[in-house]
C-alpha positions, -999 to 999 in steps of 0.1 A, spaced: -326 311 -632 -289 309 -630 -269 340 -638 -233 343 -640 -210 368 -626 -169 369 -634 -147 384 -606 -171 394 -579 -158 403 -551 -182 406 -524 -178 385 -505 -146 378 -505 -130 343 -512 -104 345 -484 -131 359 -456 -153 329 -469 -124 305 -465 -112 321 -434 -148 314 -419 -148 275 -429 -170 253 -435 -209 257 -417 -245 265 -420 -240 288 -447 -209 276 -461 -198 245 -480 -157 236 -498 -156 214 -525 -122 202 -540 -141 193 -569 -171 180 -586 -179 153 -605 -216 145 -595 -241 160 -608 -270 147 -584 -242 154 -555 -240 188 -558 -274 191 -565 -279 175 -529 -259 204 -517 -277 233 -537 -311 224 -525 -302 220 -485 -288 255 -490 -321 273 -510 -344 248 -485 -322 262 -452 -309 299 -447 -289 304 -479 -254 300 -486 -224 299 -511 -203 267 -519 -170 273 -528 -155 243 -559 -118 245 -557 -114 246 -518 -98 218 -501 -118 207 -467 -84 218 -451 -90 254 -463 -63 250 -486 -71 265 -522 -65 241 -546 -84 253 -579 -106 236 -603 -88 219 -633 -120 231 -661 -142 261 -659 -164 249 -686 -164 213 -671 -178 221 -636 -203 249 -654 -217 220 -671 -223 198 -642 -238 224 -623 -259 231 -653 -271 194 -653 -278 194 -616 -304 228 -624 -322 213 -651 -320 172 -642 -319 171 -601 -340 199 -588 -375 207 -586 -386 232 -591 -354 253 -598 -342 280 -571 -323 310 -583 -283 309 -578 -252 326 -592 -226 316 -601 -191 331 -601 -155 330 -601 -124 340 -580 -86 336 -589 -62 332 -557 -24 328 -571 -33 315 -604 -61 288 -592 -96 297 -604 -120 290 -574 -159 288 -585 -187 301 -559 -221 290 -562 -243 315 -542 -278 297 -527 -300 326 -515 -325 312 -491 -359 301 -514 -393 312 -513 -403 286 -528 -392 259 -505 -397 227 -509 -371 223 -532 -367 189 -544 -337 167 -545 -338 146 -579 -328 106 -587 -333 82 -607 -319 52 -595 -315 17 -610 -338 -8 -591 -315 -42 -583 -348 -63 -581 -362 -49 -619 -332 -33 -637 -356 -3 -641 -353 37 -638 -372 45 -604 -379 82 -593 -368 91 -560 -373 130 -547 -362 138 -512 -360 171 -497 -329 181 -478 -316 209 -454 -285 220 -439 -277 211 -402 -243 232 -397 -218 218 -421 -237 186 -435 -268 184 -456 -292 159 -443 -329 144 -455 -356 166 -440 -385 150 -417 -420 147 -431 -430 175 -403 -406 198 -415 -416 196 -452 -449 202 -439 -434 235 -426 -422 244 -453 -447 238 -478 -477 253 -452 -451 285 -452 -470 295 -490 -505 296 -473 -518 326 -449 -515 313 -409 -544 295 -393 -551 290 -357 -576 280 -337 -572 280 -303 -600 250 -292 -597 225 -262 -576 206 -280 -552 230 -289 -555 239 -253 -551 206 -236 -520 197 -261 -500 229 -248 -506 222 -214 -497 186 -222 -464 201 -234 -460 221 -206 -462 188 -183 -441 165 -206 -417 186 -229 -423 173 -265 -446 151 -286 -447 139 -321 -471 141 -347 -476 104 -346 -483 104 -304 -505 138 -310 -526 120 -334 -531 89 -313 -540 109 -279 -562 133 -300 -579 103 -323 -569 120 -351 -552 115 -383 -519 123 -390 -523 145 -418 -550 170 -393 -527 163 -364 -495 177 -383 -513 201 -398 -523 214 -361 -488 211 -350 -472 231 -382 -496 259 -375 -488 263 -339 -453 264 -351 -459 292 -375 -477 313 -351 -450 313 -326 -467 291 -298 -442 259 -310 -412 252 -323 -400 221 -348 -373 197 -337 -353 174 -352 -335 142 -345 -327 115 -365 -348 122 -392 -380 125 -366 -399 155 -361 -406 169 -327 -424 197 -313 -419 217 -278 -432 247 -266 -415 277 -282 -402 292 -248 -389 264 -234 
C-alpha cells in the first residue's frame, strides 16, 4: 500500500540532508525511470529501511522537483509494474524556499524478498524477456543480492532449524581453522548439493553460530565471533 502524507515533518528535510547520502538515505535530483527508482525502493524495503529524498541534488543542494503529479505517477508505475510483491511506503512532501522536495519513506519489509521488475528487449529475438533480481543496499549504492543472501531472506518466513550433527560440527571447526567457505566449497567437501548445503549454511546464520558475507556478488560465511 502506498499512502500519502502532505507536510510531515518528522523527520525533517534539512536533518535528512544534513546527514547525506547512506545506508538509509538516498538524493535524487529527479526521476524519470520508472524501473530506476524501483531499483532503489526495493534495496531499501529488502535492507534496513530508509527514505529517498526526489528534489535533492547529490551535492546536498535542494533543488526541487519541476511536477508533483509527474513524479507521483512514476512512482506509482514502479509499485504496480516493477515490484513484486509490493512493500508498504509513504509518500510525502516538503517545501524549502519555495522548491517542493518529495520523500519516499522504505520501512524495512517483512516480507523480503522483494523483487526488482524488467522487461527487457532481447537483441538476438526482438522479444519481451522477464528479468527479476533482488537488490539491497550496501551504504549509499544499491547493489544485486547473492543467491545465499536471498536464501536468507526468504528462510527468514520459516521457524529456525538446527541440527547440530558431525557435519555441522566438523564445518565450524573447519571455519575455525580456515576463516570462511562458500556454499559452493561446503557442498563439495560435504558431497552434498547445493540447495542442502545452503540451506545448512543459512540456518547456522539465523541461529547466531554464522554470519553472511558478501563480496562481489559471492556469498561467504565466517564464524559469527570472528
Amino acid at each position: 500500500m502506498t499512502r500519502f502524507r502532505p507536510n510531515c515533518s518528522e523527520p525533517s528535510l534539512l536533518d535528512l540532508v544534513a546527514a547525506g547520502e547512506g545506508l538509509c538515505i538516498e538524493f535524487k535530483r529527479l526521476i524519470h525511470s520508472a524501473s530506476k527508482i524501483a531499483r532503489s525502493i526495493t534495496a531499501f524495503a529488502n535492507t534496513s529501511g530508509g527514505v529517498i529524498l526526489i528534489g535533492v541534488d547529490d551535492d546536498r543542494r535542494i533543488v526541487g522537483i519541476h511536477s508533483e503529479k509527474e513524479t507521483l505517477e512514476i512512482i506509482d508505475e514502479a509499485m504496480r509494474f516493477h515490484i513484486e510483491p509490493k512493500p508498504r511506503i509513504e509518500v510525502r512532501f516538503e517545501e524549502f524556499r519555495r522548491r517542493m522536495v518529495l520523500l519516499v519513506d522504505i520501512p524495512e519489509s517483512p516480507e523480503r524478498p522483494h523483487f526488482h521488475i524488467e522487461r527487457p528487449v532481447r537483441r538476438d529475438s526482438g522479444k519481451r524477456c522477464l528479468e527479476r533480481r533482488v537488490f539491497i543496499r550496501d551504504g549509499s549504492h544499491n547493489k544485486a543480492a547473492s543467491d545465499d543472501r536471498i536464501e536468507l531472506m526468504l528462510s527468514s518466513k520459516e521457524p529456525v532449524r538446527v541440527s547440530f550433527t558431525d557435519r555441522e560440527r566438523r564445518l565450524l571447526d573447519w571455519l575455525s581453522d580456515h576463516g570462511r567457505i562458500t556454499a559452493e566449497q561446503f557442498a563439495d567437501s560435504a558431497c552434498i548439493p547445493m540447495k542442502e548445503a545452503r540451506r545448512i549454511l543459512v540456518s547456522l546464520v539465523r541461529s547466531g553460530a554464522l554470519r553472511l558475507d558478501s563480496m562481489n556478488g559471492i556469498g561467504s560465511y565466517a564464524l559469527a565471533l570472528r
